[in-house]
Short mmCIF file of the C-alpha atoms (twelve columns), coordinates in Angstrom:
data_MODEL
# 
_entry.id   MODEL 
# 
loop_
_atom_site.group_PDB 
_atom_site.id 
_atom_site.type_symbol 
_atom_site.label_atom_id 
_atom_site.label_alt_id 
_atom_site.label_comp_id 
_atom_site.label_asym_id 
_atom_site.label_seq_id 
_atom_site.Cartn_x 
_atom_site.Cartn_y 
_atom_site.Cartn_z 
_atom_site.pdbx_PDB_model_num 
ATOM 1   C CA . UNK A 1   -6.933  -0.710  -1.629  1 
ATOM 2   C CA . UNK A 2   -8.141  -2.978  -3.691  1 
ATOM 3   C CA . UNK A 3   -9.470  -7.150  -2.175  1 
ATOM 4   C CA . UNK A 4   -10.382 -9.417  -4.640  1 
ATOM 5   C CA . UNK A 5   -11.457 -12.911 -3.339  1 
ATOM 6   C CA . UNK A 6   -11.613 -16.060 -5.370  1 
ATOM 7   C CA . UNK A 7   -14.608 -18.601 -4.314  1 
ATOM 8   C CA . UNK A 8   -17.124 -21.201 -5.538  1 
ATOM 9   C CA . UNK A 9   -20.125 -19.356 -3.136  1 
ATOM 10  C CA . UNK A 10  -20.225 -15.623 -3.653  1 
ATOM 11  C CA . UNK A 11  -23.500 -15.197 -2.261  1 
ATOM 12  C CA . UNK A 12  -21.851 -16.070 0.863   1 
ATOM 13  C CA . UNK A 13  -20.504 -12.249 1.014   1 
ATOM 14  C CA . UNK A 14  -24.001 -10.341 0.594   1 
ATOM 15  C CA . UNK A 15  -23.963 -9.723  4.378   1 
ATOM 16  C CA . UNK A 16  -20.504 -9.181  4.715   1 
ATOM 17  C CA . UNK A 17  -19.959 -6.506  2.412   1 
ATOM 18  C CA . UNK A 18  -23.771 -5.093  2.747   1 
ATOM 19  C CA . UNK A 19  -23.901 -3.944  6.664   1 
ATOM 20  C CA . UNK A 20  -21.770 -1.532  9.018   1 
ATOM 21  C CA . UNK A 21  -17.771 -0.420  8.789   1 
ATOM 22  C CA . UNK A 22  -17.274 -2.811  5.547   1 
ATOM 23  C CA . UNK A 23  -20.196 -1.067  3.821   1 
ATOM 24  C CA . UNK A 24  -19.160 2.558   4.385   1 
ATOM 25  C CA . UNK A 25  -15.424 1.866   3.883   1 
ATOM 26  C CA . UNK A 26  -16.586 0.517   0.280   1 
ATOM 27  C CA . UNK A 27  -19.280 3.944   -0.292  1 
ATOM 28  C CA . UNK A 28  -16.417 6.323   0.827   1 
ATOM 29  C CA . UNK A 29  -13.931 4.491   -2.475  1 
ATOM 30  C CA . UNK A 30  -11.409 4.130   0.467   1 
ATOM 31  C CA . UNK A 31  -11.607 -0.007  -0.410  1 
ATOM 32  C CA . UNK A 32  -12.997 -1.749  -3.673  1 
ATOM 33  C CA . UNK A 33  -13.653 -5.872  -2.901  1 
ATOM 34  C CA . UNK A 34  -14.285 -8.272  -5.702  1 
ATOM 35  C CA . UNK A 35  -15.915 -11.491 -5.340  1 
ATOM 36  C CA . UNK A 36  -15.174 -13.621 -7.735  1 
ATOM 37  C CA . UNK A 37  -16.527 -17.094 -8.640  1 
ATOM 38  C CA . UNK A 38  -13.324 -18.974 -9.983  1 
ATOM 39  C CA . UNK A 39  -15.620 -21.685 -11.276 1 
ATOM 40  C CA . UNK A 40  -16.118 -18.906 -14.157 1 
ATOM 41  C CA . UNK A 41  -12.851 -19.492 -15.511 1 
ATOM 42  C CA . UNK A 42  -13.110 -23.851 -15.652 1 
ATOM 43  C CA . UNK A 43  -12.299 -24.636 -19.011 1 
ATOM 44  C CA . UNK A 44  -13.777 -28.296 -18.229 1 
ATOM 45  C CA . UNK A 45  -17.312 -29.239 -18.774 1 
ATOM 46  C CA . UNK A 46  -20.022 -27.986 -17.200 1 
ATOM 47  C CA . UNK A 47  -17.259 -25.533 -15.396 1 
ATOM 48  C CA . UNK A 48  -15.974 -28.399 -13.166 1 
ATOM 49  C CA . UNK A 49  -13.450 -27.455 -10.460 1 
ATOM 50  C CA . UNK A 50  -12.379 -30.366 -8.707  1 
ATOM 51  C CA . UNK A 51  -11.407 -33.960 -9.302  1 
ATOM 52  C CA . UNK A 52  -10.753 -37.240 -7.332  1 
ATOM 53  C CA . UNK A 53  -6.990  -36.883 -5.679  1 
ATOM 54  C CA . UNK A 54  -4.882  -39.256 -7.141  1 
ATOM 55  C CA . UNK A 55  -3.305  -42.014 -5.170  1 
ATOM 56  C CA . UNK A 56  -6.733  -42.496 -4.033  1 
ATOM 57  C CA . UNK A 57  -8.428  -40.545 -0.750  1 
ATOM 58  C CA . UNK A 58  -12.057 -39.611 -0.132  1 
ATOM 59  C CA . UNK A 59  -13.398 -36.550 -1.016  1 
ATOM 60  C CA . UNK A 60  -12.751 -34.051 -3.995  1 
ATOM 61  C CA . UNK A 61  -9.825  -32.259 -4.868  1 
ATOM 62  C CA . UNK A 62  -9.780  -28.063 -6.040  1 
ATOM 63  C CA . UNK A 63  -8.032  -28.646 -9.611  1 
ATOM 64  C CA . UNK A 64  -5.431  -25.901 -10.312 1 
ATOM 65  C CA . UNK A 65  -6.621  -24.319 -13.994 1 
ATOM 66  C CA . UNK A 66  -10.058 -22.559 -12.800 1 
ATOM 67  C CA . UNK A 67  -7.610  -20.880 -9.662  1 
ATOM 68  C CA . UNK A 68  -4.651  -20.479 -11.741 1 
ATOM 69  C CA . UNK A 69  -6.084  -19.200 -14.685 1 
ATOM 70  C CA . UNK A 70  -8.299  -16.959 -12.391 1 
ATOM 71  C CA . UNK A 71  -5.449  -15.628 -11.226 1 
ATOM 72  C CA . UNK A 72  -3.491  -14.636 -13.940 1 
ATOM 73  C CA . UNK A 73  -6.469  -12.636 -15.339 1 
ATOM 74  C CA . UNK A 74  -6.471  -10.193 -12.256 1 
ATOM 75  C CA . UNK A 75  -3.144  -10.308 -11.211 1 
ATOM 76  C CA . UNK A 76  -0.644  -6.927  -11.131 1 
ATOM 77  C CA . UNK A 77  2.758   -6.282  -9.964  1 
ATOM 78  C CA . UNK A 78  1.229   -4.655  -6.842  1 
ATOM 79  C CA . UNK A 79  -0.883  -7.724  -5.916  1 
ATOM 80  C CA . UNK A 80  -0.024  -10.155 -3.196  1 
ATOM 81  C CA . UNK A 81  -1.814  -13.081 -3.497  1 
ATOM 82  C CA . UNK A 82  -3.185  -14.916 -0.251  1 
ATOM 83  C CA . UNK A 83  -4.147  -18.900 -0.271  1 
ATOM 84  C CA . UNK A 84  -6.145  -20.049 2.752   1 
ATOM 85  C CA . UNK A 85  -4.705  -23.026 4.071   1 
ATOM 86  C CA . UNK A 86  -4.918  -25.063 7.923   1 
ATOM 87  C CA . UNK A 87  -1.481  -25.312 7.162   1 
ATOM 88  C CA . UNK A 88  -0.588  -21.516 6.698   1 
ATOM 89  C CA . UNK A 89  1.469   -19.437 9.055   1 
ATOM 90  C CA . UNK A 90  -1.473  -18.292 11.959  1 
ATOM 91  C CA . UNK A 91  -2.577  -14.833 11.088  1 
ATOM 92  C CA . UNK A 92  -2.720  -12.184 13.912  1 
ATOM 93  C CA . UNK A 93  -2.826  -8.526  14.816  1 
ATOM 94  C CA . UNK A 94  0.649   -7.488  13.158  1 
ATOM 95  C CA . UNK A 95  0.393   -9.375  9.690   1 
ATOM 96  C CA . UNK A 96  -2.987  -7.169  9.553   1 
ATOM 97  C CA . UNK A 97  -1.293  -3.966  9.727   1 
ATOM 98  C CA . UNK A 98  1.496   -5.567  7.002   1 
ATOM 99  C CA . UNK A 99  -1.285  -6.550  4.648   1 
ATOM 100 C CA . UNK A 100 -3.161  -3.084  4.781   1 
ATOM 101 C CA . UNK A 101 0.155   -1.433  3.536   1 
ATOM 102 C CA . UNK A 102 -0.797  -2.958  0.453   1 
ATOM 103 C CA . UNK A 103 -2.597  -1.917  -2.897  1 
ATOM 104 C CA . UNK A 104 -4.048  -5.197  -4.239  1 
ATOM 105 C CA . UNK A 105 -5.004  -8.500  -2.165  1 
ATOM 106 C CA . UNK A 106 -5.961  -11.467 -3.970  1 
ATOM 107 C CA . UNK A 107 -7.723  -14.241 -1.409  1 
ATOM 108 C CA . UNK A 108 -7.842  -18.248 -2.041  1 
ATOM 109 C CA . UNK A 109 -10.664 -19.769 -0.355  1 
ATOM 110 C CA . UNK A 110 -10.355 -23.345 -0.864  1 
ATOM 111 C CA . UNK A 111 -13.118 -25.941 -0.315  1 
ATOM 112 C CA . UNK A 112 -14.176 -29.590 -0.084  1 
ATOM 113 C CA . UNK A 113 -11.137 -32.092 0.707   1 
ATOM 114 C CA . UNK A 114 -8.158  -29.429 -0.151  1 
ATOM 115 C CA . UNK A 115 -6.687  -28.107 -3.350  1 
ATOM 116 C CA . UNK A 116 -3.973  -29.128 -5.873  1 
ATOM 117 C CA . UNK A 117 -0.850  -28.677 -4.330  1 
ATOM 118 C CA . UNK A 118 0.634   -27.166 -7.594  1 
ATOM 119 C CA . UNK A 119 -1.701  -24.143 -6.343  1 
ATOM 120 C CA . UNK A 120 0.875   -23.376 -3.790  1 
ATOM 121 C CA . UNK A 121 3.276   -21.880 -6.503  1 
ATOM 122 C CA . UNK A 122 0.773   -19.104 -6.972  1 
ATOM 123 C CA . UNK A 123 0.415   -18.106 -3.530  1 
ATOM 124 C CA . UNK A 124 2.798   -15.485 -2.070  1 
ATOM 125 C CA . UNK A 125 1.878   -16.160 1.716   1 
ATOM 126 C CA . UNK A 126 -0.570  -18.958 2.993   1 
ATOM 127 C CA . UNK A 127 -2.548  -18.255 6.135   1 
ATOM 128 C CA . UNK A 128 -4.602  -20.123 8.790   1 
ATOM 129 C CA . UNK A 129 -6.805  -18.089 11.279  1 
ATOM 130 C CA . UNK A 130 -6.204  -21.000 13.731  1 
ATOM 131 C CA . UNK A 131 -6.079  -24.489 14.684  1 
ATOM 132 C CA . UNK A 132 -9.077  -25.775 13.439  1 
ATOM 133 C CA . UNK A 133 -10.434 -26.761 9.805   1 
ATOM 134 C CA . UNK A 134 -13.394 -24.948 8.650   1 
ATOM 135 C CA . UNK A 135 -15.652 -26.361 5.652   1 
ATOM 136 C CA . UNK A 136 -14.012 -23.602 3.123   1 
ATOM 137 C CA . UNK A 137 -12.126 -20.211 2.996   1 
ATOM 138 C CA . UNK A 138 -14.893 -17.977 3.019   1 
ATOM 139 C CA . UNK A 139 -15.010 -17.089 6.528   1 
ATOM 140 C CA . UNK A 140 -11.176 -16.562 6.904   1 
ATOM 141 C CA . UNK A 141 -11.450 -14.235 4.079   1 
ATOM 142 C CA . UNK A 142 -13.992 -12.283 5.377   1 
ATOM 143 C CA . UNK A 143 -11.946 -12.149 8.664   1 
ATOM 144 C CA . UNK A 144 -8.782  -11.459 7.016   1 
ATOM 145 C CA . UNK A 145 -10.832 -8.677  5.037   1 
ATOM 146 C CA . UNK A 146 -12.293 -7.034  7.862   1 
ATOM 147 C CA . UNK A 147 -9.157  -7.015  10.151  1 
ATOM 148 C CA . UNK A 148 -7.550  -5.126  7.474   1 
ATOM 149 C CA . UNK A 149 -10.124 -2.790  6.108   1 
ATOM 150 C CA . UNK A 150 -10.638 -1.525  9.628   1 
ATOM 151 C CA . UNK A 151 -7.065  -0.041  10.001  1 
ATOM 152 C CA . UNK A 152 -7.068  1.340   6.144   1 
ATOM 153 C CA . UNK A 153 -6.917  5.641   6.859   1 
ATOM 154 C CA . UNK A 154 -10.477 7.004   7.241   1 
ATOM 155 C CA . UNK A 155 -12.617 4.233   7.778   1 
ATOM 156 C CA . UNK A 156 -12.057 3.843   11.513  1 
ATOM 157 C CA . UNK A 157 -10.706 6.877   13.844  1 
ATOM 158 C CA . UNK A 158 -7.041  5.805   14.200  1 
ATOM 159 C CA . UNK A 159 -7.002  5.439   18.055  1 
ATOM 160 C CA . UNK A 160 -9.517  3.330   18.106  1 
ATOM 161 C CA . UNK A 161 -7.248  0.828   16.368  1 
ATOM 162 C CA . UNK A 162 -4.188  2.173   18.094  1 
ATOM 163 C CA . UNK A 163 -5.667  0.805   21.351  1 
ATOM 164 C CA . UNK A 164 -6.696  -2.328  19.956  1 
ATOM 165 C CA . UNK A 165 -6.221  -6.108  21.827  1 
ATOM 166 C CA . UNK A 166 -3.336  -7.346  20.819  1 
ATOM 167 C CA . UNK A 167 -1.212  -4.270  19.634  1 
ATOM 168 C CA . UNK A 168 2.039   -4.470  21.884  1 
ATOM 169 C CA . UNK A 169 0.883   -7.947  23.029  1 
ATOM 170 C CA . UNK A 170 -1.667  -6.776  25.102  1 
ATOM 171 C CA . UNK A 171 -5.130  -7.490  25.233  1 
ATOM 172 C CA . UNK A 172 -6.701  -4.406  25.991  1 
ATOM 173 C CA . UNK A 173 -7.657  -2.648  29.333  1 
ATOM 174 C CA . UNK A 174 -11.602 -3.026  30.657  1 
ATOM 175 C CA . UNK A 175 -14.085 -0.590  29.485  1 
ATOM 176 C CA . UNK A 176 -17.491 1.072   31.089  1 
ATOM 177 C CA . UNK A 177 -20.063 3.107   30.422  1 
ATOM 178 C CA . UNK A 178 -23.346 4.780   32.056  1 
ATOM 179 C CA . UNK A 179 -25.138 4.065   34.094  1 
ATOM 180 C CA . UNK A 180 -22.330 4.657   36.965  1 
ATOM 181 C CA . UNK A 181 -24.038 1.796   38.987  1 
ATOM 182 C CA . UNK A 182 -25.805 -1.434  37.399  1 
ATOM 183 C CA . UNK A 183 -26.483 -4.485  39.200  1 
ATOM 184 C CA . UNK A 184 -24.691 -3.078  42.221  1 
ATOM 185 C CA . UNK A 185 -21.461 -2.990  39.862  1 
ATOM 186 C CA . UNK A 186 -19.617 0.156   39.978  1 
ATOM 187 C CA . UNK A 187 -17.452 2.329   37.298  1 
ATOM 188 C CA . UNK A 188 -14.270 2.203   38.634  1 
ATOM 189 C CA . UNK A 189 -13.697 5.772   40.740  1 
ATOM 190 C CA . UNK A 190 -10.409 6.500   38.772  1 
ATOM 191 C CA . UNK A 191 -12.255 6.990   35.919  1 
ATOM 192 C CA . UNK A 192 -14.559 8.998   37.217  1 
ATOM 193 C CA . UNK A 193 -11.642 11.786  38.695  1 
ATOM 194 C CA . UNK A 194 -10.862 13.175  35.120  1 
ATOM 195 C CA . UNK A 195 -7.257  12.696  35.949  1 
ATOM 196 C CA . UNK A 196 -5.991  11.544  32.265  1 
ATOM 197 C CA . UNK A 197 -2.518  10.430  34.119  1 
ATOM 198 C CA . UNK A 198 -3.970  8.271   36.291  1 
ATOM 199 C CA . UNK A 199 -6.442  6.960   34.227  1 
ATOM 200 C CA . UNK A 200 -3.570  6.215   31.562  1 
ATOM 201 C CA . UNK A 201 -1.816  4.549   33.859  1 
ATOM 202 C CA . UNK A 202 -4.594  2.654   35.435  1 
ATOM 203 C CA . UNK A 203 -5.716  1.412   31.840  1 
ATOM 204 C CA . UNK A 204 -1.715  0.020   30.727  1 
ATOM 205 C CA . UNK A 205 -2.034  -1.941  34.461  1 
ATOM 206 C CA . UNK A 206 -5.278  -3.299  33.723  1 
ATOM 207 C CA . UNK A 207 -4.278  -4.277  30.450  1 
ATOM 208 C CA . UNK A 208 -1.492  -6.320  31.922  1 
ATOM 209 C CA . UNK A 209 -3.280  -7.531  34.501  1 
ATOM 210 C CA . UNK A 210 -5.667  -9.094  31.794  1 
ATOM 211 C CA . UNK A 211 -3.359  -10.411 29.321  1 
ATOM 212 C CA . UNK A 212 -1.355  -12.079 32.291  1 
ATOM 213 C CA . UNK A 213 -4.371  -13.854 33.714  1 
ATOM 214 C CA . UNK A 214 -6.126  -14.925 30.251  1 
ATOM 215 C CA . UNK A 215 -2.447  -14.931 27.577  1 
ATOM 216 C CA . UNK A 216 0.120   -14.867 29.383  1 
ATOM 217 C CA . UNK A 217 1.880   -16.596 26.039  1 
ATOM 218 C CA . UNK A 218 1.639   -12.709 24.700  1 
ATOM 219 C CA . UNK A 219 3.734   -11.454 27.329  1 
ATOM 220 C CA . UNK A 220 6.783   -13.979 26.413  1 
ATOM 221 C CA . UNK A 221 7.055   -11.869 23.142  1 
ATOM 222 C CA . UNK A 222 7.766   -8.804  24.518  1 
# 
């Protein structure tokens, strides 16, 4: 798969793609990512990228040439292109696994007071991690990114994603480690008895039990 994301602060990403699961996924060639400063591609002095919106309004509007334009340079027939919007359909758990079925992502992050709403035509889905406004789109993207790396073959162990919060609309079932006892908390016994039935069936209760008590919203969709 291949992620390219559009931005005005690349250095924003060092981290991101430098450390842990993102890192190796990138070493192994199972994921190439592509940060790219659309600023690059202003044909306007001094590679200006925004303007006052007209009608009046404060702040500074994302001008569509620099995004357009950067756009159309890297775009393919297998690329879906992603714009970053409060206003975009909330992503979750099953649009991840839909997006990693794909060869080519190309990520909006917006900035200051919005972007030209002429970008729009561009876009093939806009998405919102939630119900909050965020100073740009450089922290969705790297959440979008990493949701969907993660469940790309080989860069995870597949149950480990299978099991996931959130796939069947459950949040997923308590877990423990050694030492048996800490703080005069205890493991759990049936997971101690190496009796994979029960413990199966202990784990889809629990998980249940959890989502019912902390979303019980996820349970109306099933």
């Amino acid at each position: 798969m291949r992620i390219d994301i559009l931005t005005l602060f690349p250095n924003m990403f060092d981290g991101f793609l430098n450390e842990s699961i993102i890192k190796r996924a990138i070493d192994k060639g199972l994921v190439q990512v592509n940060i790219i400063n659309f600023r690059d591609y202003s044909t306007l002095p001094h590679n200006k990228v925004d303007d006052t919106p007209y009608g009046g309004g404060s702040g500074m509007v994302l001008a569509p040439q620099p995004i357009m334009d950067a756009v159309d340079a890297i775009k393919t027939k297998e690329s879906k292109v992603i714009l970053l919007t409060p206003d975009g359909k909330k992503y979750n758990q099953s649009m991840a696994y839909s997006l990693a079925q794909e060869k080519h992502l190309i990520i909006i992050c917006g900035h200051y007071e919005g972007f030209d709403e002429r970008i729009r035509s561009i876009a093939d889905l806009e998405l919102s991690i939630g119900d909050y406004v965020l100073t740009g789109g450089e922290l969705p993207s790297m959440i979008i990114s990493d949701s969907v790396i993660r469940l790309i073959d080989g860069v995870i162990d597949k149950d480990s994603h299978l099991n996931d919060s959130f796939n069947n609309n459950l949040l997923d079932y308590p877990t423990y480690t050694k030492p048996r006892v800490y703080r005069g908390m205890e493991v759990p016994s049936v997971l101690l008895n190496g009796n994979h039935k029960e413990i199966e069936e202990y784990r889809k209760n629990e998980a249940l039990k959890r989502t019912n008590e902390r979303r019980p919203d996820l349970l109306d969709r099933n």
